[in-house]
C-alpha positions as CSV (number, residue, x, y, z in Angstrom):
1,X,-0.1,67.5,-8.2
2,X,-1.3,64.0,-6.9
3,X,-2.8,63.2,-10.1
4,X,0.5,64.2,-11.7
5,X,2.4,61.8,-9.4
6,X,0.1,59.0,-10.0
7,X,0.5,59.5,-13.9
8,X,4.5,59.3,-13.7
9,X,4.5,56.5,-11.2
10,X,6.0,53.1,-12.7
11,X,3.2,50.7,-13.4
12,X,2.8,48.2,-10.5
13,X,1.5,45.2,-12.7
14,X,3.7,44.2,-15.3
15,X,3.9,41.0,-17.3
16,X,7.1,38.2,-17.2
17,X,9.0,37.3,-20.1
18,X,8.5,34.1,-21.3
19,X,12.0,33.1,-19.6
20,X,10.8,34.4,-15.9
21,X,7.3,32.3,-16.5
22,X,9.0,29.1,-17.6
23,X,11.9,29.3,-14.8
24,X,8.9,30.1,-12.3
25,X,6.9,26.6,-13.7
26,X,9.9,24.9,-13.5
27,X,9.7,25.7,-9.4
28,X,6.3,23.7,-9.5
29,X,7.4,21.1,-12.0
30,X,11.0,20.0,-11.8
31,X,11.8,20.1,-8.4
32,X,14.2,17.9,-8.8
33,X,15.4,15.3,-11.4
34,X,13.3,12.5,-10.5
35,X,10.4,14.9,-11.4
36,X,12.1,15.6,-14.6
37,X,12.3,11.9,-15.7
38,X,9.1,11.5,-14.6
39,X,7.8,13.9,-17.1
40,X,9.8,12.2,-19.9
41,X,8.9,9.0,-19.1
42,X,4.9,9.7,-18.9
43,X,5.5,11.4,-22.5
44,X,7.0,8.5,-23.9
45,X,4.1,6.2,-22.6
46,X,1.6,8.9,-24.2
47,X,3.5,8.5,-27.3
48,X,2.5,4.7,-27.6
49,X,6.6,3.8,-26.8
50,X,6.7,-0.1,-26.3
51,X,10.4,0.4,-24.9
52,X,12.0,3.4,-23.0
53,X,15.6,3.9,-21.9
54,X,16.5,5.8,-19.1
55,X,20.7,7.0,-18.8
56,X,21.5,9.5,-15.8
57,X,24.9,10.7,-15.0
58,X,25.8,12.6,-11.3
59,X,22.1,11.7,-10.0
60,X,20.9,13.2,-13.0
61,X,22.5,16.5,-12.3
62,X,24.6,16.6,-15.0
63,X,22.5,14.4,-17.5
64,X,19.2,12.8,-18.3
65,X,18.4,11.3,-21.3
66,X,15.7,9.3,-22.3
67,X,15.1,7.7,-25.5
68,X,11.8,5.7,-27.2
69,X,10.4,4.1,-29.9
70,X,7.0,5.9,-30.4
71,X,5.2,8.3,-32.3
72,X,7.9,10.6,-32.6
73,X,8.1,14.9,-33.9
74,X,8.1,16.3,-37.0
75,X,9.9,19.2,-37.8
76,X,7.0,21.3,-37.5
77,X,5.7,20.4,-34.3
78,X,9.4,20.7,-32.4
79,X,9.5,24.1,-31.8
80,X,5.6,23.8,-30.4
81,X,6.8,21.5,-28.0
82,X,9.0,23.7,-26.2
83,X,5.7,26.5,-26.2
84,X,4.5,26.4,-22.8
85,X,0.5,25.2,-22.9
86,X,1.5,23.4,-26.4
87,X,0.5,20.0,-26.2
88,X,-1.0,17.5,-28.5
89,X,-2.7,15.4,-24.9
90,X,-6.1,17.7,-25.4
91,X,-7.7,20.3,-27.1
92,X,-8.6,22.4,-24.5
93,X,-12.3,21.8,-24.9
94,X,-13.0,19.5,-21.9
95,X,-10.2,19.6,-19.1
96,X,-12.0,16.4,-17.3
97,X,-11.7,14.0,-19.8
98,X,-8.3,13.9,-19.2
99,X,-6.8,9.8,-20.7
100,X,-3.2,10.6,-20.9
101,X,-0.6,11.3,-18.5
102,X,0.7,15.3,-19.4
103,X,-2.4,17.6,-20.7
104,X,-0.6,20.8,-19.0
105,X,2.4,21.9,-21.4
106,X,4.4,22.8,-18.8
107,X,7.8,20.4,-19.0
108,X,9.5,20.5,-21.6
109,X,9.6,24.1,-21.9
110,X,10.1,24.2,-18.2
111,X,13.0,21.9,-18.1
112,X,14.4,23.8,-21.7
113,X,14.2,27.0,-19.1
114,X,16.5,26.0,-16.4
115,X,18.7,23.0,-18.4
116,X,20.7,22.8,-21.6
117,X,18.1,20.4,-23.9
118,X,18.4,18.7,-27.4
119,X,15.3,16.6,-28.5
120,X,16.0,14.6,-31.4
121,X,12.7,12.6,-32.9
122,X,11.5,10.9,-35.9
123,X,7.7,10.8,-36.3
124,X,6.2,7.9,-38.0
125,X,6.1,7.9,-41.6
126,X,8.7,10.6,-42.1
127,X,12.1,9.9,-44.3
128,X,14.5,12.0,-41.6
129,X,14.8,12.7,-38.5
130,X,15.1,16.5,-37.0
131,X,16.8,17.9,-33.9
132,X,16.4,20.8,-31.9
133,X,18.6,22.8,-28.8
134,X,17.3,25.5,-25.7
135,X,20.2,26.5,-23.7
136,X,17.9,28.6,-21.1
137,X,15.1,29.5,-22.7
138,X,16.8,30.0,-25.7
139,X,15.9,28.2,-28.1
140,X,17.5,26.9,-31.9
141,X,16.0,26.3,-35.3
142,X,15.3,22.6,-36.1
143,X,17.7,20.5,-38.1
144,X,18.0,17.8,-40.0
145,X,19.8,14.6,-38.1
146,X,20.3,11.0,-37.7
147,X,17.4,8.7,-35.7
148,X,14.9,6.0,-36.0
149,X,12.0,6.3,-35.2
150,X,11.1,7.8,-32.0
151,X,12.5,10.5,-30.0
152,X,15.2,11.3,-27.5
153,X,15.5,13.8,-25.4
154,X,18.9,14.8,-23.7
155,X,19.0,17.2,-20.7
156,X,22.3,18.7,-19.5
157,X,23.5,20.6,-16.3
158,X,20.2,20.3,-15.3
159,X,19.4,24.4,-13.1
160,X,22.5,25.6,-14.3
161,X,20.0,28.8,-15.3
162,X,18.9,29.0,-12.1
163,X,22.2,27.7,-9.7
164,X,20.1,28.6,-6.0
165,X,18.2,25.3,-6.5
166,X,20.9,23.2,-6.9
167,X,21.9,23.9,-3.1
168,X,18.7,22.3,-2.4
169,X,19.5,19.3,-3.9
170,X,20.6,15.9,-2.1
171,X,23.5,13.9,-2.8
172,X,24.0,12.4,-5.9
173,X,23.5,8.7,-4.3
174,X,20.0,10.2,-3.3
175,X,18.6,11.6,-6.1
176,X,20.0,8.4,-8.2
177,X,17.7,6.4,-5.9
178,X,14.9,9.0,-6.3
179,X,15.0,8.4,-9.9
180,X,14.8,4.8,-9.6
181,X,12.3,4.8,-7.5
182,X,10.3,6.8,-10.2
183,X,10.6,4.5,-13.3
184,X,9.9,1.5,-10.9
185,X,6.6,3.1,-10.2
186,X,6.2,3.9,-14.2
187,X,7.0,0.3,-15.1
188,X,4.2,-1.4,-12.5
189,X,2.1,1.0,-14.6
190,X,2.9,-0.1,-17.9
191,X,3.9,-3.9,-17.7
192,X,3.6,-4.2,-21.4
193,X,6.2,-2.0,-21.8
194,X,10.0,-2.7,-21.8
195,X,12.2,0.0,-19.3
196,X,15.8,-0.1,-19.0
197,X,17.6,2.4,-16.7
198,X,21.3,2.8,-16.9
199,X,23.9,4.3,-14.7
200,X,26.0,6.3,-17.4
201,X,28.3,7.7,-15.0
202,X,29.8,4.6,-13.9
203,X,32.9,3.1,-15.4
204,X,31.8,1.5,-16.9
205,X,28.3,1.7,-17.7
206,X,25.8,0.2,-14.9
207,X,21.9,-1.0,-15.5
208,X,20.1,-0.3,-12.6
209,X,16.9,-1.5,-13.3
210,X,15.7,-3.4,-16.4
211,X,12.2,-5.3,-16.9
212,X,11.3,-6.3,-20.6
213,X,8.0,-6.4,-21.8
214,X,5.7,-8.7,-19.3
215,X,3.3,-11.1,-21.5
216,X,-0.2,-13.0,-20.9
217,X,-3.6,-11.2,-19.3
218,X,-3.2,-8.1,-17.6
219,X,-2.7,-9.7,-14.1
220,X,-0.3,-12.0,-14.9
221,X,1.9,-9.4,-16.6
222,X,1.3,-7.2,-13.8
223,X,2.0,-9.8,-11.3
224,X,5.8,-10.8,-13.0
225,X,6.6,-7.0,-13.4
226,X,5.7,-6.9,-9.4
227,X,8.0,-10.1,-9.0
228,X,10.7,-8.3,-10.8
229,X,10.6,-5.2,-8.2
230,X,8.9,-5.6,-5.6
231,X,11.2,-9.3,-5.2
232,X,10.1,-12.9,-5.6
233,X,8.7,-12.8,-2.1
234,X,6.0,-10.1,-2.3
235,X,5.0,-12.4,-5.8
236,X,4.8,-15.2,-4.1
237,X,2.3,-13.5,-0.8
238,X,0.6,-11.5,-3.0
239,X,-3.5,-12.1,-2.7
240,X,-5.5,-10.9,-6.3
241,X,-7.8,-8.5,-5.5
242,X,-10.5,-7.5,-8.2
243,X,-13.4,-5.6,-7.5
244,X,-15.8,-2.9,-8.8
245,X,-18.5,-0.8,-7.5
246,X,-20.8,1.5,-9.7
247,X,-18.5,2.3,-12.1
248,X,-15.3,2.5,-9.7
249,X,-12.6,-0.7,-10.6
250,X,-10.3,-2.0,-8.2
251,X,-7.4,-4.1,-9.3
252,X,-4.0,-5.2,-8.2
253,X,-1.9,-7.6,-5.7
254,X,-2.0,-7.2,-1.9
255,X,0.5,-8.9,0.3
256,X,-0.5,-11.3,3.0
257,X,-1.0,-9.8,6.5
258,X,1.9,-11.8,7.9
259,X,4.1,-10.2,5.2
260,X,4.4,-7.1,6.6
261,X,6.7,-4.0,6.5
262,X,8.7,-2.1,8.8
263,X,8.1,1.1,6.7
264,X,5.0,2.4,4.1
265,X,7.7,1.8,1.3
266,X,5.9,-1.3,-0.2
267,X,2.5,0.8,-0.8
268,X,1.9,1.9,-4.7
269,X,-1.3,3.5,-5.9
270,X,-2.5,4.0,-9.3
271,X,-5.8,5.6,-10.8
272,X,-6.3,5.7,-14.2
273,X,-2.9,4.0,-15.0
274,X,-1.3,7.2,-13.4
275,X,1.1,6.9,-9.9
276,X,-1.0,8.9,-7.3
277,X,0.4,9.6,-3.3
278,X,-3.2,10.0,-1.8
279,X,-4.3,10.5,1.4
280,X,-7.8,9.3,0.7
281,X,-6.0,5.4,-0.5
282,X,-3.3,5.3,2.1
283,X,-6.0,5.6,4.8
284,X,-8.3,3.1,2.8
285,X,-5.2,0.4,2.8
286,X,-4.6,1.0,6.7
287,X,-8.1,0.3,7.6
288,X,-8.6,-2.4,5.4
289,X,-5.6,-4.0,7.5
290,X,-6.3,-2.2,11.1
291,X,-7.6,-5.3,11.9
292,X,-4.8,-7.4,11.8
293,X,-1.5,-5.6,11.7
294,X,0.7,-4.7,14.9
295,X,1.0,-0.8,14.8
296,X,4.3,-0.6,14.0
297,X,4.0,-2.7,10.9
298,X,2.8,-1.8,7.2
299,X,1.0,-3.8,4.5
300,X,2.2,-4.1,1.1
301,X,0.3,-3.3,-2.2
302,X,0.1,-1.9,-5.6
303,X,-3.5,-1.0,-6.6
304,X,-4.6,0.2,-9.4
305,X,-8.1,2.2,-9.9
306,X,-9.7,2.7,-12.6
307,X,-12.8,4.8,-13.3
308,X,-14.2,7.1,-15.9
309,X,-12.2,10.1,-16.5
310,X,-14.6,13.0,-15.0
311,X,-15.0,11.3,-11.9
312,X,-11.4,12.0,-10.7
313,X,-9.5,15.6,-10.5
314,X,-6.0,14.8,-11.7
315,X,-5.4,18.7,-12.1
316,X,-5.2,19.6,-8.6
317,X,-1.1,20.0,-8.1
318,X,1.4,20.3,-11.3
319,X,3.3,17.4,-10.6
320,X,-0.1,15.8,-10.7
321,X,1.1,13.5,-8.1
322,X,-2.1,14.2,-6.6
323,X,-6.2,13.2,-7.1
324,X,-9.5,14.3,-6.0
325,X,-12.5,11.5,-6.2
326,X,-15.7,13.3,-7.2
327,X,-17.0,10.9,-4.9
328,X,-14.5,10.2,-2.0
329,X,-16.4,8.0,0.6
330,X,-17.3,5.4,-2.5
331,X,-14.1,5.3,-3.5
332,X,-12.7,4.7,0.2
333,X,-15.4,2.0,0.6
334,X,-14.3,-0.2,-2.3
335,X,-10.6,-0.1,-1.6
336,X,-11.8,-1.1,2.4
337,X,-14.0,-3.6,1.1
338,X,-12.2,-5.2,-1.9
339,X,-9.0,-5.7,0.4
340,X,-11.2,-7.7,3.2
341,X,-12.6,-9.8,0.8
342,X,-9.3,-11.3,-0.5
343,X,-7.9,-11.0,2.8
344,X,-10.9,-13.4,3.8
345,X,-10.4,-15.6,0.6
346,X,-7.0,-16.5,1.7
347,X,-8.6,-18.4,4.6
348,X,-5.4,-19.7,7.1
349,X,-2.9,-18.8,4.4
350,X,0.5,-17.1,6.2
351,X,3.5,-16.0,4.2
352,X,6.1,-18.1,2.8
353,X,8.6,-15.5,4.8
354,X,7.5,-17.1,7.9
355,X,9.0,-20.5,6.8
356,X,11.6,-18.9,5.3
357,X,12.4,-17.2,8.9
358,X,12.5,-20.2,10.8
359,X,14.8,-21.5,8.8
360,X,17.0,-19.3,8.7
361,X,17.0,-19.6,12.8
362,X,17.9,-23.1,12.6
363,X,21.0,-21.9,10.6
364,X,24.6,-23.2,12.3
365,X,25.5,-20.8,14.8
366,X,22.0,-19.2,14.9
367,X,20.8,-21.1,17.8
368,X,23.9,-20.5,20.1
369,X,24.0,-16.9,19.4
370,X,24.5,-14.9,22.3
371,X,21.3,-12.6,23.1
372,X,23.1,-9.3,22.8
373,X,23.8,-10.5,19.3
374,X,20.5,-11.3,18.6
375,X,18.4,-9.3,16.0
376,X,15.4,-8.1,17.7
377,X,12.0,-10.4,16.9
378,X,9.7,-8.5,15.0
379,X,6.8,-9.8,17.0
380,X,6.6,-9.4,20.9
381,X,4.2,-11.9,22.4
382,X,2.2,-10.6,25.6
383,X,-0.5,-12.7,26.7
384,X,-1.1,-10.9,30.1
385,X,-4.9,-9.4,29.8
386,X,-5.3,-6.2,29.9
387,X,-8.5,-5.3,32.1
388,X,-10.9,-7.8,33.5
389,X,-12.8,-9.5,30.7
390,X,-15.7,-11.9,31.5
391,X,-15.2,-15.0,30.3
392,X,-18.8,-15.9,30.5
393,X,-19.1,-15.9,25.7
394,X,-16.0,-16.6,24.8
395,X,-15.9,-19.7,22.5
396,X,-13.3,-22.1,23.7
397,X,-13.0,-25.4,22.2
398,X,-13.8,-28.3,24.5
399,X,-10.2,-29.0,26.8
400,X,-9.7,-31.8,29.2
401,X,-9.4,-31.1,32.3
402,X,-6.3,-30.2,34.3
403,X,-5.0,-33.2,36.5
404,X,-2.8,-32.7,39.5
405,X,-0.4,-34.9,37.5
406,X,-0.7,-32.4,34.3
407,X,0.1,-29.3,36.1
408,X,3.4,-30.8,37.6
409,X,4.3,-32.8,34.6
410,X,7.5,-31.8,32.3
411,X,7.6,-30.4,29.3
412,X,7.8,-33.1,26.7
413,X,6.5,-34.1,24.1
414,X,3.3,-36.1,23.9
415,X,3.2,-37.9,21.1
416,X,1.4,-40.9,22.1
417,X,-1.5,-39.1,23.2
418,X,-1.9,-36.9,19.9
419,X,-1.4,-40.1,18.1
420,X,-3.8,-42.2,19.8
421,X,-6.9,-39.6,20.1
422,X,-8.6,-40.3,16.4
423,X,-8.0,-43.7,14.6
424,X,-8.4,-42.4,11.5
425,X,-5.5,-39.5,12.0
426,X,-4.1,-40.5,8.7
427,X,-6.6,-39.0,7.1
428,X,-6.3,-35.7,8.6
429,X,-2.8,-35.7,6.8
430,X,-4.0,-34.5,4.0
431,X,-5.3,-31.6,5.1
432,X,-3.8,-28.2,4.6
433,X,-2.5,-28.0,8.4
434,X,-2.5,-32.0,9.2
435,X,-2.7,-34.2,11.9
436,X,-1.7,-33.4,15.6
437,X,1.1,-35.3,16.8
438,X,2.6,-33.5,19.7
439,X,1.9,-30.7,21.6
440,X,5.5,-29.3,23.0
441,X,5.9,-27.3,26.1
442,X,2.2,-27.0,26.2
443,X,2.1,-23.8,23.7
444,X,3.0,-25.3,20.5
445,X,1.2,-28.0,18.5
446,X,3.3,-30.2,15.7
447,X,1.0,-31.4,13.6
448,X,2.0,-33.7,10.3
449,X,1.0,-33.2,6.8
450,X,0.9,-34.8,3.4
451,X,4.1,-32.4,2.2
452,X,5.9,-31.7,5.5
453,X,5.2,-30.8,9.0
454,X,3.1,-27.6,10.6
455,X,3.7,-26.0,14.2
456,X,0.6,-23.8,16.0
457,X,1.3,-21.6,18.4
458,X,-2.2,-22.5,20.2
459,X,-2.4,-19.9,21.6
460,X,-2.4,-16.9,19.4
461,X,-4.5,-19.3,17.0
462,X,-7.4,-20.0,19.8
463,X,-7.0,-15.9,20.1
464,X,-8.0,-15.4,16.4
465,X,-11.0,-17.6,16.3
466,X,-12.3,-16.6,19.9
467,X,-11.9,-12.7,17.9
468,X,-13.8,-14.0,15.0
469,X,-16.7,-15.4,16.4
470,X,-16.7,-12.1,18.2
471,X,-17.1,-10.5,15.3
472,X,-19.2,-11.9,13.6
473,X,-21.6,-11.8,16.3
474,X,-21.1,-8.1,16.1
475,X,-21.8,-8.3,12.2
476,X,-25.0,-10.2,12.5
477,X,-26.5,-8.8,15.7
478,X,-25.2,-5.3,16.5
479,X,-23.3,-4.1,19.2
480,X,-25.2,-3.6,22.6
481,X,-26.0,-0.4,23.9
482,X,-26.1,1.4,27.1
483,X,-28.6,4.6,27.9
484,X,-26.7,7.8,29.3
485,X,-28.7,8.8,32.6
486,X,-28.5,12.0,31.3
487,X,-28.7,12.5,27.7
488,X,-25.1,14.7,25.8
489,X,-25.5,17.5,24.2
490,X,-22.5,17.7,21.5
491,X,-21.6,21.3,19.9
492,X,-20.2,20.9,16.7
493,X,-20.3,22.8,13.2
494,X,-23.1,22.4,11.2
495,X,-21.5,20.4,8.6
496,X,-19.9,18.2,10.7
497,X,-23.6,17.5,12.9
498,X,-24.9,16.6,8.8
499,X,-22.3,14.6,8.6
500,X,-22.8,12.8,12.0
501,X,-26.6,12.5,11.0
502,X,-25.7,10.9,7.4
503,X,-24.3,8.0,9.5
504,X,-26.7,8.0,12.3
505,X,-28.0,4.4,11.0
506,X,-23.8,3.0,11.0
507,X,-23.5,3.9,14.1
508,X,-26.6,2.9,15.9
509,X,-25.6,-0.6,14.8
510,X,-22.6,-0.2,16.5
511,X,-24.2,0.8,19.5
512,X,-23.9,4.9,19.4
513,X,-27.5,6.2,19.2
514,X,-28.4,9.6,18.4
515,X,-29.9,12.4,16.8
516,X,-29.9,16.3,15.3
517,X,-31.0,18.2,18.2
518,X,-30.4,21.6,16.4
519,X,-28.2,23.9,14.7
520,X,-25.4,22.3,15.3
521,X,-25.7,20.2,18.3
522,X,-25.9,16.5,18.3
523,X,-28.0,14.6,21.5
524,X,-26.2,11.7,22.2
525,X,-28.5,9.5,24.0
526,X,-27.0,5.7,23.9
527,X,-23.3,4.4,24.1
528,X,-22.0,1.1,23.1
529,X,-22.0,-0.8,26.2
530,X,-18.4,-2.5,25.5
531,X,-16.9,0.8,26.0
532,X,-17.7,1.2,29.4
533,X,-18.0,4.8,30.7
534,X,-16.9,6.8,27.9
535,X,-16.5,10.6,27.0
536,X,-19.6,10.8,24.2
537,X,-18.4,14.1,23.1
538,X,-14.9,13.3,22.6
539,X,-16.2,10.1,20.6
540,X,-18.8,12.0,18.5
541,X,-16.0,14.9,17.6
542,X,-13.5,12.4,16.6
543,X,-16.2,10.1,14.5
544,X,-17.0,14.0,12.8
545,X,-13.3,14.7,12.3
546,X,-12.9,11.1,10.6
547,X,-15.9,11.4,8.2
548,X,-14.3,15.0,7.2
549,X,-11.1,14.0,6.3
550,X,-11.7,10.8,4.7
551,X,-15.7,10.3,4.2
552,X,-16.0,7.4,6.2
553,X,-15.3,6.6,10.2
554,X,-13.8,3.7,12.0
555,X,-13.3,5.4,14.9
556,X,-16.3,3.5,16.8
557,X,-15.6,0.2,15.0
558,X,-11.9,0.2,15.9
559,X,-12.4,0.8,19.4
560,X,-15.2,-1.7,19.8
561,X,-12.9,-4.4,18.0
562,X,-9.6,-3.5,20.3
563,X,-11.4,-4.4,23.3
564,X,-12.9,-7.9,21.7
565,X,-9.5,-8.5,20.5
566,X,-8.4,-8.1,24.6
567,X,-11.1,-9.7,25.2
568,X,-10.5,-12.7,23.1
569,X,-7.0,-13.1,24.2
570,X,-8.0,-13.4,28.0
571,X,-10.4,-16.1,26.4
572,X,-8.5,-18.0,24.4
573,X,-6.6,-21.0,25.2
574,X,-3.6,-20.4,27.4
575,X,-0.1,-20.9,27.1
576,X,0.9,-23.9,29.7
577,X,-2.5,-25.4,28.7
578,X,-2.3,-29.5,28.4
579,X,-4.3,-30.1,24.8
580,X,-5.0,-33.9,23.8
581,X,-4.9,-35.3,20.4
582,X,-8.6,-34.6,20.0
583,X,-8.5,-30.9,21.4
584,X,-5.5,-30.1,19.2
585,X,-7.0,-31.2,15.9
586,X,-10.3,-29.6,16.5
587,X,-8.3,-26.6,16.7
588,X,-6.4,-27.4,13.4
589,X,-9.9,-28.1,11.4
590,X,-10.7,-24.6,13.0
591,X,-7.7,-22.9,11.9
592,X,-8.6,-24.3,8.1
593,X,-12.5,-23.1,8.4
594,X,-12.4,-19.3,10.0
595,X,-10.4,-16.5,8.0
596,X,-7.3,-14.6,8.8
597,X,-6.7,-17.5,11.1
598,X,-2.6,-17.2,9.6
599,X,-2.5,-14.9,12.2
600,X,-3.5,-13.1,15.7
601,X,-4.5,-10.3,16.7
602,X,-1.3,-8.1,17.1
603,X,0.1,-9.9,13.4
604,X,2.0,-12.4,14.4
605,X,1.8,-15.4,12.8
606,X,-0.7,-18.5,14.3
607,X,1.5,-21.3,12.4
608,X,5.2,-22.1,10.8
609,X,4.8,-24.9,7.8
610,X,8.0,-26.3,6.9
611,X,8.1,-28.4,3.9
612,X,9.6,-32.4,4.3
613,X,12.9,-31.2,1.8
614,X,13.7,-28.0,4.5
615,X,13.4,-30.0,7.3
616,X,15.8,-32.8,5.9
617,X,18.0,-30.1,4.2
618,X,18.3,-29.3,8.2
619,X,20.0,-32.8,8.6
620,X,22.2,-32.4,5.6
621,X,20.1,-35.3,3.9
622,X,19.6,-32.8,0.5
């Protein structure tokens, strides 16, 4: 009787139709209409387009059509393209070597699932053009119709198959944005490549965004198709950055560390030509600038790796927003290490936005402002130390010392002084931060130049160097270490204890000494000495956590380096300090010799440079 039940049962396991599969890939693929342009647009680059128009109406929710001038469809191969798994990216044979941006098969016959669609194309070669219509998974014979060459595909009433996911939708005004912010990203990808997106549902018809075809070597073009939207300013601080380890290339732009950002907006990551959102190179870009960014602040960037096909996974989500690096920790490493080096190359370099900011508070009306209608500054100085800090190495440059007279004097200027202390002062004009000629309010050095004036806040300047001379001592000689009376025994997983052990020689030089004493269990026998009395296990289990989720730690190096940066501060030169024309210009020469002197340790900037023509357009003399 059981057996006779089991026989007349329904089956449990049954296959979708075609229409179920599609609408369910559509989920995963076009969540929205952003991710629908996106596909579009990455099939038009794959097609060899050298110009792609994007029109939108309602956010995309009621149309989307894009339109280029490549390959093109034949007859033939239209209905294939609305197959899911048809594509003409691979063959199927080997799914890492993966050069193109679609290899799934999965969009347009997603998008034909949920939308009303009409692709119209013209391949290369061919005397007519043909067109073919899916209303929901339904889908037309081709016909004959009217195109050059190229293809254009139009999507209308985009989920109207599946209404439930437009109520998860956002306002038209957002996903307008959204998809702006998506051909923005595809055009720093492709800077040889015209993109034009238009506003159809405006009356009447608005361009968004347009950038034409950039010319010259691949960083130029790259650099003007950054200029065009990323703004003049982020062109203008940008810092090169060109590097390559063991087959890995890193290339791109990098903003200055006093151009900074109130949000991670400003951060773009490309590898192999494709716009990536990964963990591994977000946490690369922030410890590259740990070092000299306040917290709340974030760098600007647009990278781009490049690297042979089978070392990357870029089939691990089906928007294939996401990547995984055969070979994480290298890849980490070069993005840490490329970025310090042109951080170091620019030498004393700040941003031009500084300038451009102390201008604008010399503006009429600006000064007189009443405090509650101030903007909030978007550096807060505090000198106080934090701790006591022994003074005993901490590199000052030689000061005069304080007279009774000094310490009661005014705050003036003291021009004479600054003027009078080196003969040949002229000279120093010409270089890139000038002569001394004042020192006002005894914080704040004016020094002259060849092209205009500088000012030096002396004191977060004197900070930096103290910091790297610090550092550098750490580089060259280690950190010092202290012996635990009683050597720690850490319980961790065994992976996590390899892991720790890989590093063992990293960290010793940092101070941390220890060993495998185990299973799992890590002896920790030395400390870095800097640190005080510390909690070794909580240190070891948060270096183990570090080296999991991103392949490397900085865990032990940050620490070590936030208390010589305190330390440095309490060192430094300090604010109410009398400086005479000879202490002041040593400190200038300093400034030019020792990187990432443009700015202290918390990211504000050491220096303002105004150029002679601001200054007299100040005066109303331009």
């Amino acid at each position: 009787m059981i057996a006779q039940d089991r026989n007349i049962s329904p089956p449990r396991i049954r296959r979708l139709s075609a229409a179920a599969a599609n609408r369910i890939a559509a989920g995963e693929v076009i969540e929205r209409p952003a991710a629908a342009v996106k596909e579009l647009v990455e099939n038009a680059l794959d097609a060899g387009a050298m110009r792609v128009e994007v029109a939108y109406v309602d956010g995309g929710k009621t149309l989307i059509r894009v339109s280029d001038d490549g390959d093109g469809m034949t007859a033939d191969e239209l209905p294939l393209a609305l197959e899911r798994h048809a594509t003409s990216k691979i063959d199927g044979a080997d799914l890492l070597n993966i050069r193109t941006f679609g290899f799934r098969g999965e969009a347009l016959p997603s998008m034909a699932a949920v939308a009303r669609m009409r692709i119209t194309s013209r391949a290369a070669g061919a005397d007519e053009a043909w067109s073919i219509e899916a209303r929901g998974g339904d889908i037309d014979a081709p016909k004959p119709a009217a195109r050059s060459l190229g293809t254009e595909i139009e999507l209308r009433d985009l989920f109207y198959a599946t209404p439930a996911r437009l109520k998860f939708l956002k306002s038209d005004r957002a996903e307008a944005q959204a998809i702006a912010e998506v051909v923005k990203r595809l055009a720093m990808a492709a800077p040889d490549v015209a993109i034009v997106l238009i506003d159809s549902g405006a009356s009447p018809s608005k361009t968004v965004f347009k950038a034409e075809a950039e010319t010259g070597d691949l960083f130029d073009a790259r650099l003007s198709r950054l200029a065009r939207i990323l703004g003049r300013d982020f062109a203008d601080n940008a810092l090169k950055v060109d590097a390559d380890r063991e087959g890995l290339r890193l290339t791109g732009w990098a903003a200055l560390p006093t151009y900074t950002r109130g949000s991670a907006r400003q951060q773009y990551f490309f590898v192999n030509g494709r716009t990536v959102r990964d963990k591994l190179l977000i946490g690369a870009l922030r410890g590259a600038y740990a070092d000299f960014l306040h917290r709340d602040r974030h760098p600007a960037a647009a990278l781009f790796l490049d690297c042979d096909p089978e070392r990357v996974d870029v089939n691990v989500h089906p928007a294939k927003t996401e990547v995984r690096f055969r070979e994480p920790a290298m890849a980490r490493g070069l993005v840490v290490s490329a970025l310090r080096h042109a951080l170091a190359e620019a030498g004393h370099r700040a941003s031009t936005t500084v300038a451009n900011e102390t201008l604008k508070a010399f503006a009429p009306g600006a000064l007189g402002a009443a405090p509650a209608a101030a903007a909030a500054p978007i550096y807060q100085r505090d000198y106080r130390p934090q701790g006591g800090f022994s003074e005993a190495n901490a590199w000052q440059a030689p000061l005069a010392p304080q007279t009774e007279a000094h310490q009661g004097a005014p705050e003036v200027f003291d021009a004479p002084s600054a003027r009078a202390a080196d003969p040949m002062d002229e000279r120093l004009e010409a270089n890139p931060l000038g002569a001394a000629r004042a020192q006002v309010h005894e914080n704040y050095i004016v020094a002259q130049t060849d092209t205009g004036m500088v000012i030096v806040d002396q004191h977060a300047a004197h900070e930096r160097l103290v910091y790297e001379k610090f550092k550098t001592a750490l580089t060259e000689n280690g950190a010092k270490s202290q012996a635990l009376l009683l050597p720690e025994i850490v319980e961790l997983s065994t992976e996590d204890a390899d892991r720790i052990a890989d590093h063992s020689d990293d960290l010793a030089r940092l101070g941390l000494y220890l060993e495998p004493f185990g299973g799992g269990a890590i002896c920790v026998r030395e400390t870095p000495a800097i640190l005080g009395a510390c909690d070794p296990a909580a240190l070891v289990k948060d270096i183990a956590d570090e080296l999991a989720n991103e392949g490397a730690s900085r865990s032990l190096q940050e620490k070590i380096e936030a208390i010589l940066s305190r330390i440095a501060c309490h060192g430094s030169i300090r604010s109410g300090r009398r400086m005479n024309g000879e202490e002041m210009n040593a400190l200038l020469r300093e400034m030019e010799a020792t990187p990432h002197s443009g700015q202290c340790n918390h990211g504000r900037p050491t220096y303002v440079e105004l150029k002679l023509a601001d200054v007299e357009k100040l005066f109303g003399r331009r």
